[in-house]
Structure formats: C-alpha cells, structure tokens
Backbone atoms as SQL, in Angstrom:
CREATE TABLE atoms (id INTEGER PRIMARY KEY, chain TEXT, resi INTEGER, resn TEXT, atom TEXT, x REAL, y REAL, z REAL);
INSERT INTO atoms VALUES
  (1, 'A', 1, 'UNK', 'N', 30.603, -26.886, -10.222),
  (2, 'A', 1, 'UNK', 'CA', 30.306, -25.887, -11.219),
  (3, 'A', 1, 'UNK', 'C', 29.122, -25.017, -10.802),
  (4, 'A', 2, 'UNK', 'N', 28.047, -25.397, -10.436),
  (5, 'A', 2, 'UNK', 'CA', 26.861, -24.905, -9.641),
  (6, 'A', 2, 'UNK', 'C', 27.284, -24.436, -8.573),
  (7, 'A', 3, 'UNK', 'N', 27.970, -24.647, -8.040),
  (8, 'A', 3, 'UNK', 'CA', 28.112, -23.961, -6.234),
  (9, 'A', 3, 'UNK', 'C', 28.905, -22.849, -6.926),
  (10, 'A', 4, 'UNK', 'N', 29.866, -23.257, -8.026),
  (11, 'A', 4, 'UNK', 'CA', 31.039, -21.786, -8.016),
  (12, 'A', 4, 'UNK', 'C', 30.139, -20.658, -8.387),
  (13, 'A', 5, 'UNK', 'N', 29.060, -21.117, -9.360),
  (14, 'A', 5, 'UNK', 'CA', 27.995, -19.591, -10.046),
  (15, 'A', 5, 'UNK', 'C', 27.615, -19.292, -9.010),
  (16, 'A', 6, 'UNK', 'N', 26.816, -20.155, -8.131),
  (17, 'A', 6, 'UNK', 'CA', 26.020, -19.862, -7.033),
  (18, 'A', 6, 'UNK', 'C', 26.465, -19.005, -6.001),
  (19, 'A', 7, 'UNK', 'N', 27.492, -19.393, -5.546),
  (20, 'A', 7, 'UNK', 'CA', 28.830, -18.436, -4.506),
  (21, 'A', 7, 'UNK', 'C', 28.829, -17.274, -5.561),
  (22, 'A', 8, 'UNK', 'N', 29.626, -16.993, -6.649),
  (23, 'A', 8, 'UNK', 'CA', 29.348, -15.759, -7.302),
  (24, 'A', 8, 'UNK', 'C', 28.157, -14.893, -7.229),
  (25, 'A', 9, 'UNK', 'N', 27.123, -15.946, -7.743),
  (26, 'A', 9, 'UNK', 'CA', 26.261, -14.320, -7.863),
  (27, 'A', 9, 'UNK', 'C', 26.049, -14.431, -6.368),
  (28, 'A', 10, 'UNK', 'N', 25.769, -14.444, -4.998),
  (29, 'A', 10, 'UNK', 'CA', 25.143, -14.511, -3.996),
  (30, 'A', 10, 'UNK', 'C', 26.384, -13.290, -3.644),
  (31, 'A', 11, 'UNK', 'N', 27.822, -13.328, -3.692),
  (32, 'A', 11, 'UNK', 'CA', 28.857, -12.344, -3.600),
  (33, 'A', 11, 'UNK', 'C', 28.449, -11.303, -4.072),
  (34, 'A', 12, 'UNK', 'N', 27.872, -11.367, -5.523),
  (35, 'A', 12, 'UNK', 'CA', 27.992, -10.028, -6.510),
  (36, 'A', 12, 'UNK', 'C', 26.829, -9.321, -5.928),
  (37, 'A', 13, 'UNK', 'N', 25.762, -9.841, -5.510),
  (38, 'A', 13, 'UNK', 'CA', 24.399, -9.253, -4.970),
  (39, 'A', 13, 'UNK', 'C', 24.189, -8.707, -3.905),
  (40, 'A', 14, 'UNK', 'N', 24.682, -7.488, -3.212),
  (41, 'A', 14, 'UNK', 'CA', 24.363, -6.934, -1.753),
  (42, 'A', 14, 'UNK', 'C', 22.336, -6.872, -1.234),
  (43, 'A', 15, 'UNK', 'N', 22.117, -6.703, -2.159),
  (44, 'A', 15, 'UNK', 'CA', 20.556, -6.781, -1.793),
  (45, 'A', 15, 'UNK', 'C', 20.473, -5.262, -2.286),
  (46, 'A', 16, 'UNK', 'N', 19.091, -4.627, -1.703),
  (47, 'A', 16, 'UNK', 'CA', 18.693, -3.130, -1.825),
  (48, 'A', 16, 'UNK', 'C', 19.169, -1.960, -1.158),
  (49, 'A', 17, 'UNK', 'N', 19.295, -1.243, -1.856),
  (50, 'A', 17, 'UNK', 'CA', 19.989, -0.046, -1.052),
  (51, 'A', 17, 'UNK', 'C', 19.383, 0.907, -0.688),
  (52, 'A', 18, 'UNK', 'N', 19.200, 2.253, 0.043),
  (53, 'A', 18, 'UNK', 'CA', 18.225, 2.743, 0.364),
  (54, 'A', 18, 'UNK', 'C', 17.511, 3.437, -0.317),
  (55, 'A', 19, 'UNK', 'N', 18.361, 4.253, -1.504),
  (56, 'A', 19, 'UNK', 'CA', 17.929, 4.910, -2.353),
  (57, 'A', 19, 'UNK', 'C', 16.626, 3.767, -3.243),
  (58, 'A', 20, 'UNK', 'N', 16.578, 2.802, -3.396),
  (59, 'A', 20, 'UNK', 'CA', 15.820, 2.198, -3.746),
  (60, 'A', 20, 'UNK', 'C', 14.592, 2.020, -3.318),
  (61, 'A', 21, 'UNK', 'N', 14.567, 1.540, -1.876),
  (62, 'A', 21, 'UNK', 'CA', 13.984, 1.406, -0.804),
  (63, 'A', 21, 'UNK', 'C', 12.702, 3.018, -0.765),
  (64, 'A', 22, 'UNK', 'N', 13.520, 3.754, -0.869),
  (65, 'A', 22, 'UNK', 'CA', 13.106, 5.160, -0.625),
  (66, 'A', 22, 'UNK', 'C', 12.262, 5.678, -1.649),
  (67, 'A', 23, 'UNK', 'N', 12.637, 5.270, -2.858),
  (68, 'A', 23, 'UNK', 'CA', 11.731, 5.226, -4.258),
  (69, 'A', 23, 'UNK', 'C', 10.283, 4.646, -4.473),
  (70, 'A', 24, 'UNK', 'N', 10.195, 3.100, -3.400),
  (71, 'A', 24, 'UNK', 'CA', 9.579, 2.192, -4.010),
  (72, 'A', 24, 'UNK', 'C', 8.429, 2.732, -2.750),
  (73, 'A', 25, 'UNK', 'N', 9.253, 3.239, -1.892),
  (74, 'A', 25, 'UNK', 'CA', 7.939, 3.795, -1.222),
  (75, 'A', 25, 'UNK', 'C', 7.192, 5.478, -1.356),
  (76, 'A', 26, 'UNK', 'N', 7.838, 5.825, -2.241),
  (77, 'A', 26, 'UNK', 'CA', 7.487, 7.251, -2.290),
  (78, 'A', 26, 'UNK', 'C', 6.033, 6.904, -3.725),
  (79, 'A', 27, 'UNK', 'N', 6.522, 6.077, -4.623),
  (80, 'A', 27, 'UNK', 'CA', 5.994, 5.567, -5.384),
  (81, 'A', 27, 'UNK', 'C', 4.767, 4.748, -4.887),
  (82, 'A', 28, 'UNK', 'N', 4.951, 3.829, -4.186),
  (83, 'A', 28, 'UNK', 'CA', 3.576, 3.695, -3.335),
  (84, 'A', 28, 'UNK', 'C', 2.895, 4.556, -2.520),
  (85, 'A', 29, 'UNK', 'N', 3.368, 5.455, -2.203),
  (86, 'A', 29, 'UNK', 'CA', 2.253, 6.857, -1.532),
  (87, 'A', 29, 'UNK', 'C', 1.757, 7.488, -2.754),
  (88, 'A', 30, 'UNK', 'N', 2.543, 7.487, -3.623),
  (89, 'A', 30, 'UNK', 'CA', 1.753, 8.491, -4.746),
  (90, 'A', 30, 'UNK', 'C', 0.486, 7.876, -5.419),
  (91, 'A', 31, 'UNK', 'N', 1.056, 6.256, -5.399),
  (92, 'A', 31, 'UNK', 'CA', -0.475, 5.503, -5.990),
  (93, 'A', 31, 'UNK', 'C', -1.359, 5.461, -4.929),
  (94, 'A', 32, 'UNK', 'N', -1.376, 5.556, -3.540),
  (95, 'A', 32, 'UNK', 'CA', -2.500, 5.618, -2.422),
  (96, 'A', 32, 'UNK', 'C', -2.944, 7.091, -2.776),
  (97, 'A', 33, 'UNK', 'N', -2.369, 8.306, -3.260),
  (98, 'A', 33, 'UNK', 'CA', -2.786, 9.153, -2.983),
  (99, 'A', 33, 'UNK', 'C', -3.818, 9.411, -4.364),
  (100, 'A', 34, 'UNK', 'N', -3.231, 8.973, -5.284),
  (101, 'A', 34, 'UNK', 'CA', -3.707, 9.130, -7.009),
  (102, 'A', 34, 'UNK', 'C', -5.576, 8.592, -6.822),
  (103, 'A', 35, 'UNK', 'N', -5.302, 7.122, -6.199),
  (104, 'A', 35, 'UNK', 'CA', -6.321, 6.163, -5.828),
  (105, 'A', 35, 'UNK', 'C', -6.973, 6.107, -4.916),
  (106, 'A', 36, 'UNK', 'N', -6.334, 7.302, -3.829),
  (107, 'A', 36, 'UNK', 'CA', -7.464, 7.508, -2.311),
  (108, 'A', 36, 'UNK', 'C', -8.790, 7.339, -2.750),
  (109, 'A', 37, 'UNK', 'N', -9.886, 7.738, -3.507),
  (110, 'A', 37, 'UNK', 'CA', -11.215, 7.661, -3.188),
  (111, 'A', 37, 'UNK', 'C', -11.950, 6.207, -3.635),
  (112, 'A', 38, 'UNK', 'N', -10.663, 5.559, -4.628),
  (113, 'A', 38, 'UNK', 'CA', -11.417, 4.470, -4.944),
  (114, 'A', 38, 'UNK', 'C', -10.886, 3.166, -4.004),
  (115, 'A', 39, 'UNK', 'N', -10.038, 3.199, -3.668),
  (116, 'A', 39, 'UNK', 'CA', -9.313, 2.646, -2.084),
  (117, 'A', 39, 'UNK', 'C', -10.039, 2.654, -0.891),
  (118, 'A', 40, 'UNK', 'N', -10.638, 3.696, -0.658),
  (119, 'A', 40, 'UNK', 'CA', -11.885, 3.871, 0.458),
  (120, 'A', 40, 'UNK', 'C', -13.155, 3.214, 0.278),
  (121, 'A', 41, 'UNK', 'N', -13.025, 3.485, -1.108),
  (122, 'A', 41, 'UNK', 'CA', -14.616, 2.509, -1.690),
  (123, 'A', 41, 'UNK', 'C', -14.410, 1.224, -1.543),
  (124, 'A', 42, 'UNK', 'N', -13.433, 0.941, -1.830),
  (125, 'A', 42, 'UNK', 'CA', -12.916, -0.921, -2.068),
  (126, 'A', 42, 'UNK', 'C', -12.853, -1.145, -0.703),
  (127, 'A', 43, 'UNK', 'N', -12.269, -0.936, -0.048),
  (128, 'A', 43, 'UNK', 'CA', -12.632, -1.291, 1.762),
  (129, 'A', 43, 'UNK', 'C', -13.079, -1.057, 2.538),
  (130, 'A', 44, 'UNK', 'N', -14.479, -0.037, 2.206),
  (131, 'A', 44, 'UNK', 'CA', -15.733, 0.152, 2.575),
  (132, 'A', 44, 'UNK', 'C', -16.999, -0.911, 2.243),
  (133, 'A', 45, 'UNK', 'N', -16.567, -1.601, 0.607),
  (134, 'A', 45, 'UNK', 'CA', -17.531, -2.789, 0.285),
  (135, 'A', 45, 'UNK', 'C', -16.920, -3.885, 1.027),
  (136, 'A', 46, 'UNK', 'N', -15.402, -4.101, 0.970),
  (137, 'A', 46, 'UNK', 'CA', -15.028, -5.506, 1.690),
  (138, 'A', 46, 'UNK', 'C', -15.649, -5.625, 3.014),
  (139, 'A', 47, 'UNK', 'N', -15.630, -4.168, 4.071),
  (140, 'A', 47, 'UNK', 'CA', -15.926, -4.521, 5.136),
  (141, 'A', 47, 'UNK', 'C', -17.524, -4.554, 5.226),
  (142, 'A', 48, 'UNK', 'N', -18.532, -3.970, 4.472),
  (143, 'A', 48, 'UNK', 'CA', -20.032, -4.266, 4.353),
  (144, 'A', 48, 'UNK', 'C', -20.311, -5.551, 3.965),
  (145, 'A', 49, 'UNK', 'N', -19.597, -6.501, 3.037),
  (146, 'A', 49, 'UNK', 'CA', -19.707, -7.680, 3.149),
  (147, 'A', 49, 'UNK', 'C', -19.639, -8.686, 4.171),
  (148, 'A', 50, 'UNK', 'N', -18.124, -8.313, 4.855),
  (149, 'A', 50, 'UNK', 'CA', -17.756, -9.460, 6.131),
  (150, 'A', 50, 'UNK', 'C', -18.664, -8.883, 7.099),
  (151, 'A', 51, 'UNK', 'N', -19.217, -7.913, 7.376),
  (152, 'A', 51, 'UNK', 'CA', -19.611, -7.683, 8.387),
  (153, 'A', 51, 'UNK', 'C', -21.316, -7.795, 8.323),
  (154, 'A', 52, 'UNK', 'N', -21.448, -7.298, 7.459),
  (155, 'A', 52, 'UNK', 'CA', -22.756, -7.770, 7.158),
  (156, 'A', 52, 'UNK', 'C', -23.908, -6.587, 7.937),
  (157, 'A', 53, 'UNK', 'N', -23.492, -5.549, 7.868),
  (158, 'A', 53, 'UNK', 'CA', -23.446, -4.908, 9.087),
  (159, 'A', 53, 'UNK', 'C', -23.249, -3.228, 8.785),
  (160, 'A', 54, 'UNK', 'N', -24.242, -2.380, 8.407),
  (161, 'A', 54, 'UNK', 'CA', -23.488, -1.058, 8.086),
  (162, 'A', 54, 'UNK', 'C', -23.438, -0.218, 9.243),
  (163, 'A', 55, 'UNK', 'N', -23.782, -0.507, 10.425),
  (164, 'A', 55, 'UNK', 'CA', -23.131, 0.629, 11.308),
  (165, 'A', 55, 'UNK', 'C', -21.734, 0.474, 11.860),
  (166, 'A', 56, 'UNK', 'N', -21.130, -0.531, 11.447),
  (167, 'A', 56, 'UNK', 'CA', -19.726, -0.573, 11.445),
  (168, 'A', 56, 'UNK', 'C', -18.531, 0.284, 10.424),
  (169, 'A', 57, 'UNK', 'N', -19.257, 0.176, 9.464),
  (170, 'A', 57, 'UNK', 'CA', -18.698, 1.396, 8.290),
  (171, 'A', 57, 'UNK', 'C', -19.369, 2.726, 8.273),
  (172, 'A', 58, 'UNK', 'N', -20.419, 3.009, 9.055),
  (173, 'A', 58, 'UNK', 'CA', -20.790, 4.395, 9.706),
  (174, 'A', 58, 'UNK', 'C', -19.803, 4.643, 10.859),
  (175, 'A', 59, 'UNK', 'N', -19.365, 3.626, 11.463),
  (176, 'A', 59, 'UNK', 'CA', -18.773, 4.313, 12.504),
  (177, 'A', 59, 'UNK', 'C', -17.512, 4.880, 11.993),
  (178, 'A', 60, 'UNK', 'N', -16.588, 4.252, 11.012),
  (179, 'A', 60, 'UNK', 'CA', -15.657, 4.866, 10.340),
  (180, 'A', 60, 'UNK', 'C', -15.903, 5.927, 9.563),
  (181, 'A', 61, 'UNK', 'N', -16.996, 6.379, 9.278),
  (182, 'A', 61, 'UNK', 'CA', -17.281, 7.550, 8.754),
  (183, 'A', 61, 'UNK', 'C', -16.241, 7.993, 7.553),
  (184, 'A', 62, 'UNK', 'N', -16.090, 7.532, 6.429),
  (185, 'A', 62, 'UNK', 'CA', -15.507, 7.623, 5.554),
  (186, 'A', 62, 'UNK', 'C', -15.429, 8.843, 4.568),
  (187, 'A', 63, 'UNK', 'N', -16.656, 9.752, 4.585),
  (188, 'A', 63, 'UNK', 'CA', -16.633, 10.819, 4.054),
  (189, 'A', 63, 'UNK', 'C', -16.177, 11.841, 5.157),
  (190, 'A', 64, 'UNK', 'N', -15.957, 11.700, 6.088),
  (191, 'A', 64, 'UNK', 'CA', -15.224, 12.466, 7.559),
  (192, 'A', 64, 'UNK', 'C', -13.949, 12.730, 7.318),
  (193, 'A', 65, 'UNK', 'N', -13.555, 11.266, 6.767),
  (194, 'A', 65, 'UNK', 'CA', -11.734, 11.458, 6.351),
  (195, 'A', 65, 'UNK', 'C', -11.427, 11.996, 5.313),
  (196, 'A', 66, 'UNK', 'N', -12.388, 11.622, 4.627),
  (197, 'A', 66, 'UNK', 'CA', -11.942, 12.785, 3.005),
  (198, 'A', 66, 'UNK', 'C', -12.007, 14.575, 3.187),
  (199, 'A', 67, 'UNK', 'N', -13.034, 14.430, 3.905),
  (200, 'A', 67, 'UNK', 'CA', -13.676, 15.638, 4.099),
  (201, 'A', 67, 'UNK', 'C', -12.240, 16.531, 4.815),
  (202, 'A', 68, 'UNK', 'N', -11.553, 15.806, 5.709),
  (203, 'A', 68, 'UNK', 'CA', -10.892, 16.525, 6.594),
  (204, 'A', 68, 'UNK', 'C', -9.565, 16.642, 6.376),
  (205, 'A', 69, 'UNK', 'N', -9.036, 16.009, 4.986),
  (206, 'A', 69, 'UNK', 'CA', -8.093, 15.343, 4.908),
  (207, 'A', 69, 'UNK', 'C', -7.598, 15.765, 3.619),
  (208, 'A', 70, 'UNK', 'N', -8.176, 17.042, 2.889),
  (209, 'A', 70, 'UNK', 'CA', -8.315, 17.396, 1.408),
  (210, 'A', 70, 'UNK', 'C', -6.892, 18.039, 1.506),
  (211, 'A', 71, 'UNK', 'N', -6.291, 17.854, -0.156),
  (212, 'A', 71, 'UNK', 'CA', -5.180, 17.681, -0.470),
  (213, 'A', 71, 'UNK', 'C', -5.446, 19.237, -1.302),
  (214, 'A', 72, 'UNK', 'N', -4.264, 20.150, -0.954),
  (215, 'A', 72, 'UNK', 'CA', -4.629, 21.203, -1.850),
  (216, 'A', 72, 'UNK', 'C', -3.554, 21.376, -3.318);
C-alpha cells in the first residue's frame, strides 16, 4: 500500500522546470539588489571579526564598489 502511493507520487513529480528555476533566481537578484548596502555591511562586520584585522576590509574597499557600481 505504501510503495503503490510512493511509486505514484515519485511518477506524478518531474521535479522543477525552468520557468521556475528562472523566477527563483531573478527573485534572488532583486533581493541582493533591494539589500546591496546592507549586505556589504553584514560581510564587512563578519570579515572584521574573523580577521581581526581592518586592512583586510580596506583592501576590498567597499565604498569603491558602490561607488562604481551605481544603479541608475
């Protein structure tokens, strides 16, 4: 009784299709883009923590990329 559902739905289910696929990432660029400045901040503190260390996040120069990178 379990194997027959099981065989069914595993039949009925092809997985994702692209149009989906294509959504879920257009949708995740729009939240990187919505959230760019506070995204930069958040892994500008993670890496001042592990590193312990701010000329490592000078060298990425983070206001360089915004700066150069403005969305009109």
């Amino acid at each position: 009784m379990i194997n027959v559902l099981m065989r069914n739905f595993l039949e009925k289910e092809k997985g994702l299709g692209t149009v989906e696929i294509v959504i879920i990432i257009a949708v995740l660029v729009g939240i990187a883009l919505i959230f760019r400045e506070a995204i930069i901040n958040f892994v500008t503190d993670i890496m001042e923590n592990v590193f312990g260390d701010d000329s490592i996040v000078n060298d990425l120069n983070s206001t360089g990329i915004r700066d150069n990178n403005k969305i009109n």
